[in-house]
C-alpha positions in Angstrom: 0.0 0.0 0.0 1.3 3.5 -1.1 2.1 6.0 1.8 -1.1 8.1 0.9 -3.1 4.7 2.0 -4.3 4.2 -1.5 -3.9 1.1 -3.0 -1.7 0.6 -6.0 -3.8 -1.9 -8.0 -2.4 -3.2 -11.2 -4.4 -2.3 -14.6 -6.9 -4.8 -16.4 -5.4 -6.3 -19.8 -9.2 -5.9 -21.3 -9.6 -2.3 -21.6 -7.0 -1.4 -24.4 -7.6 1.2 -27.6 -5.7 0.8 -30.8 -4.4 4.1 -33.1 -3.0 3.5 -36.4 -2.4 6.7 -37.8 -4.6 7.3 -41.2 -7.0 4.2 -40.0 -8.5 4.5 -36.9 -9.2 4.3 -33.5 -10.4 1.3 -33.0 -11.2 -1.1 -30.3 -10.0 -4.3 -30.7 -10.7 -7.5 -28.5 -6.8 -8.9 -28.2 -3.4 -6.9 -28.7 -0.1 -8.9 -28.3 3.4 -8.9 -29.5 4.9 -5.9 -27.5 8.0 -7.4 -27.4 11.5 -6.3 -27.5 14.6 -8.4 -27.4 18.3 -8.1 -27.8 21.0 -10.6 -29.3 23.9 -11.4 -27.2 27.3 -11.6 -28.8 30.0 -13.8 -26.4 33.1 -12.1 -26.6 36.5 -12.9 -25.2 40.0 -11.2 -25.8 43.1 -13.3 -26.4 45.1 -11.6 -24.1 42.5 -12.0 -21.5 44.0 -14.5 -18.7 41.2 -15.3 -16.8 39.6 -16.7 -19.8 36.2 -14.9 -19.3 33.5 -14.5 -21.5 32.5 -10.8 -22.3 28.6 -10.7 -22.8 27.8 -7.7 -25.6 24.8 -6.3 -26.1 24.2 -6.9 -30.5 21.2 -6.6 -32.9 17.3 -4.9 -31.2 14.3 -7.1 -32.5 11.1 -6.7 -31.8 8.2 -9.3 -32.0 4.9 -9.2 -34.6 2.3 -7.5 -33.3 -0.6 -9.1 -33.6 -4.0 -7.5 -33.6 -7.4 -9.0 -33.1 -11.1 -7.7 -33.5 -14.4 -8.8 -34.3 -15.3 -8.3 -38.3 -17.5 -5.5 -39.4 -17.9 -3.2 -42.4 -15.1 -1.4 -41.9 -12.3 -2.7 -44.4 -9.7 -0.2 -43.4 -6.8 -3.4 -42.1 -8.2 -5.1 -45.6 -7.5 -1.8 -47.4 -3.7 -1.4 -45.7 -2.8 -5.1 -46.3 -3.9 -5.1 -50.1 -1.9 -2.1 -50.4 1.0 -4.0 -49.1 0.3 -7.2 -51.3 0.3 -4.4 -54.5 3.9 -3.9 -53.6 3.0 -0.3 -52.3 4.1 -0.8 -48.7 2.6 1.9 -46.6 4.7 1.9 -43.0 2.4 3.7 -40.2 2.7 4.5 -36.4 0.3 2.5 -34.5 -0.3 3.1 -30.8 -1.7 0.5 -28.1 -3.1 2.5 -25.3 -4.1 1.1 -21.9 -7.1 2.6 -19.9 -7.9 2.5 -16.4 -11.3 1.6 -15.2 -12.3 5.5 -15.8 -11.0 4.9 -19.5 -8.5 7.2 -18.7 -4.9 6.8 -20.6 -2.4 5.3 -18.3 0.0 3.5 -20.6 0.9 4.2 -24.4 3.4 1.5 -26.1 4.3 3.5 -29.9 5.1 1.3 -32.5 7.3 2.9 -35.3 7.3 2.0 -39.6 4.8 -0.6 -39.3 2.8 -2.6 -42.1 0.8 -5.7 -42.3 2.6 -8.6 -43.2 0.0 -11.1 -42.7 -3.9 -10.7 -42.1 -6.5 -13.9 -41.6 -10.1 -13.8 -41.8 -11.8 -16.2 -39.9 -12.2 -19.0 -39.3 -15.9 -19.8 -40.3 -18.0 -22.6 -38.5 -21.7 -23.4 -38.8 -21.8 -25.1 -35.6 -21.2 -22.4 -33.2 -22.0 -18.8 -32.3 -18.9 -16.9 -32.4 -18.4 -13.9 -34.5 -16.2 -13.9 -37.4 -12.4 -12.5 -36.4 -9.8 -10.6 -38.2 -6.2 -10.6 -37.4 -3.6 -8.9 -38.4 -0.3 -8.9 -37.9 2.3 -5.8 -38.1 5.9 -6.3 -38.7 7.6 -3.0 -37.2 11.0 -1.2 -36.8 11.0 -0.1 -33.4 9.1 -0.3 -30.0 9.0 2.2 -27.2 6.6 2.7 -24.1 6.3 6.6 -24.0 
C-alpha cells in the first residue's frame, strides 16, 4: 500500500484502444506482440587471462504484433494489407493505449514503420456462435513505451 493509503492496483489487460495513424481508432478485442529483445554476442580477448566471456549487447528485434477484432464493415486493415500485397508498402505509427477503469490513458506502447505482413479472416464454422475474427499482424522497426 502506497504512503497516501491508497492502494496501487495493477491495470486490467481488457480495456485497451488501438491508433494506427490514417485508419482509426479502434477497439479491438486482443493486442499482443509488445515485445522487444536483444542478441547477445559472447566475446572474449586473447590476451584476456582469466579466460572470461564478455557478454555484448548486439542486434534490437522486436516481435509481430498481432491485432485481433471482431469483423465488421469497416475494411480499413483489408484496405492497408492489399496495399501491401500491391507492392506499395505503406509503414504507419500505431499506438496501443491502456485505460484505467475511468477509461482514462495510463500507458501508451508506440510502434514505429509498421505494415501488415499477414492478415486472416476467420475462421468460419456453422456449428457455433462466435463472431467472425480478423487478425492482423504488423511487422515494425521499433518499440517504445512513452
Amino acid at each position: 500500500m502506497a504512503e497516501t493509503g491508497k492502494r496501487d492496483d495493477p491495470y486490467q489487460q481488457f480495456n485497451f484502444l488501438v491508433e494506427i495513424d490514417g485508419i482509426a481508432r479502434a477497439g479491438f478485442m486482443e493486442c499482443s506482440g509488445l515485445t522487444t529483445d536483444n542478441d547477445m554476442i559472447d566475446y572474449r580477448e586473447g590476451a584476456d587471462k582469466a579466460m572470461n566471456v564478455r557478454k555484448l549487447s548486439g542486434l534490437r528485434k522486436y516481435t509481430n504484433v498481432v491485432l485481433k477484432r471482431g469483423y465488421t464493415q469497416d475494411k480499413s486493415l483489408w484496405e492497408w494489407r492489399k496495399a501491401c500485397i500491391d507492392g506499395k508498402v505503406q509503414r504507419r505509427s500505431a499506438d496501443v493505449i491502456l485505460l484505467d477503469e475511468n477509461r482514462s490513458e495510463v500507458l501508451r506502447w508506440r510502434i514505429h514503420e509498421a505494415w501488415i505482413s499477414k492478415w486472416d479472416s476467420g475462421p468460419f464454422n456453422a456449428k457455433t456462435n462466435d463472431v467472425v475474427v480478423e487478425t492482423a499482424e504488423l511487422v515494425h522497426e521499433r518499440l517504445e513505451l512513452v
